[in-house]
C-alpha positions in Angstrom: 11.9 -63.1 -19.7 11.5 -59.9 -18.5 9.2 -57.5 -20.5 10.3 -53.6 -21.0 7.3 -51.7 -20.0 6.7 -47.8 -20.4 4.2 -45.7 -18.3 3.3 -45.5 -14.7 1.9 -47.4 -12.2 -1.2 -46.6 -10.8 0.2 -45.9 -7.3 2.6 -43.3 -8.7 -0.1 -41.5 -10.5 -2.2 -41.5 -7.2 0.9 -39.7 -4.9 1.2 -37.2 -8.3 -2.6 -36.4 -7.6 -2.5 -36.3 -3.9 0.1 -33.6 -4.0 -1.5 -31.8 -6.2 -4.0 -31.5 -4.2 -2.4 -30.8 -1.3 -0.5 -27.7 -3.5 -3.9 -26.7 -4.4 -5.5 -26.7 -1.5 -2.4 -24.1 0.3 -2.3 -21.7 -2.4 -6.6 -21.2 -2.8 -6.0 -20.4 1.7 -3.3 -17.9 1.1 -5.4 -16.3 -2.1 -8.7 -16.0 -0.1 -7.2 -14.2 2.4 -5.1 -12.4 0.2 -8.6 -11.3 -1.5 -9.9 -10.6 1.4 -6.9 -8.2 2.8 -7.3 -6.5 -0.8 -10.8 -5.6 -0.2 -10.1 -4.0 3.6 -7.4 -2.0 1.7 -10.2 -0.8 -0.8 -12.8 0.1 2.4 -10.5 1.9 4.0 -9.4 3.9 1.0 -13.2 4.7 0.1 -13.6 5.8 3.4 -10.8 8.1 3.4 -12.4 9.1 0.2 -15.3 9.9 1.9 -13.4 12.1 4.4 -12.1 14.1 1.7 -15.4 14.9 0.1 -16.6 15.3 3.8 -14.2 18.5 4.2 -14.5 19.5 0.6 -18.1 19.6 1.3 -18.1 21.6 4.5 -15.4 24.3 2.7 -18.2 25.0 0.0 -21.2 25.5 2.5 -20.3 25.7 6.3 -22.4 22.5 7.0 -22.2 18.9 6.3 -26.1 18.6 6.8 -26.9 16.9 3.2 -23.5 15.0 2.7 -25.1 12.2 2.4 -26.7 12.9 -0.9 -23.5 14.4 -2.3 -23.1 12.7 -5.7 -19.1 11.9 -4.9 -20.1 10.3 -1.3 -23.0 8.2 -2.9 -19.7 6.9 -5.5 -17.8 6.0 -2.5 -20.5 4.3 -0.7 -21.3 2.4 -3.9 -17.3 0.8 -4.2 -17.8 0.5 -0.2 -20.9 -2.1 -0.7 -19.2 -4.0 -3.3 -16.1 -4.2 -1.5 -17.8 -5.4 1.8 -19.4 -8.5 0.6 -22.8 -6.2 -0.2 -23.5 -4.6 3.4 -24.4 -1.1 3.5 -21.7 1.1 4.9 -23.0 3.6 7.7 -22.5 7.0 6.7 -24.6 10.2 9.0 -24.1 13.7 9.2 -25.9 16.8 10.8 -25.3 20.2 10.0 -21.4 20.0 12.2 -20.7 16.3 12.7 -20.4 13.0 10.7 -19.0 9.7 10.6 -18.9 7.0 8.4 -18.5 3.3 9.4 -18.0 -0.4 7.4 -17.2 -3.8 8.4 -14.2 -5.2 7.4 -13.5 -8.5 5.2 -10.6 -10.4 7.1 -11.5 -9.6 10.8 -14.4 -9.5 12.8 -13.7 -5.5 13.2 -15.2 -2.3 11.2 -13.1 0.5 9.9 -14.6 3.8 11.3 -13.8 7.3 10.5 -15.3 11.1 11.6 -15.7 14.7 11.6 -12.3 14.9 14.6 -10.5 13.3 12.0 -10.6 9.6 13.7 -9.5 6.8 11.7 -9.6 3.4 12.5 -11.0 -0.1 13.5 -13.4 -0.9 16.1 -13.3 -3.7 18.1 -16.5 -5.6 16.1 -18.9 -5.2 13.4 -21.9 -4.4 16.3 -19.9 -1.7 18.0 -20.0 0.1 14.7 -23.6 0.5 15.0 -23.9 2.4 18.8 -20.4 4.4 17.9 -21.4 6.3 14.6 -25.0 6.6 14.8 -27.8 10.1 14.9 -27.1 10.3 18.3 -23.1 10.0 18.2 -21.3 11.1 15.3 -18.5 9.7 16.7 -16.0 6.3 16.1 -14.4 6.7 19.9 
């Protein structure tokens, strides 16, 4: 006699589980780095922000020698620290230069912009550092 029996095997429920894992474990790769991607957008478009402000801010008093205090700039760098994994943005000015620099989230690279109207990445997250610095003012 044969009996009618209803269900799964054990075996079928294991290759159900396995490629659901597999499924799982693609889409959480493409959504980090989607994540990731999303927060570089959002750096570079504080930044440019920042630019913004930067020649608003010279318009109103010939100088950008306290632009770092502005109350808009100080807004920019706050979505800038959250947006870069909670590292500090570099942002310097003296009374006729500035620049503003901040790693990126998907690449090894920083996004660096300045007072000649420079946008862009540089090569690493160090380089940042000796490009826009008090001594510099300058991304290239």
């Amino acid at each position: 006699m044969q009996k009618n029996q209803k269900g799964f095997t054990i075996i079928e429920l294991i290759v159900v589980i396995a490629i659901i894992a597999v499924l799982s474990t693609i889409v959480a790769i493409n959504v980090t780095s989607y994540i990731s991607k999303g927060k570089d957008a959002a750096i570079k478009g504080n930044l440019s922000q920042i630019a913004t402000i930067a020649a608003t801010f010279y318009d109103n008093g010939s100088t950008y020698a306290s632009l770092n205090t502005n109350v808009a700039v100080n807004a920019a760098n706050s979505a800038i620290y959250s947006s870069a994994g909670n590292v500090a943005p570099t942002i310097l000015s003296n009374a006729t230069l500035w620049c503003a620099c901040s790693k990126m989230m998907s690449v090894n690279n920083s996004y660096c912009i300045d007072s000649t109207g420079y946008k862009g990445e540089v090569a690493n997250n160090a380089i940042c550092a000796t490009k826009c610095n008090s001594t510099n003012y300058a991304c290239n």
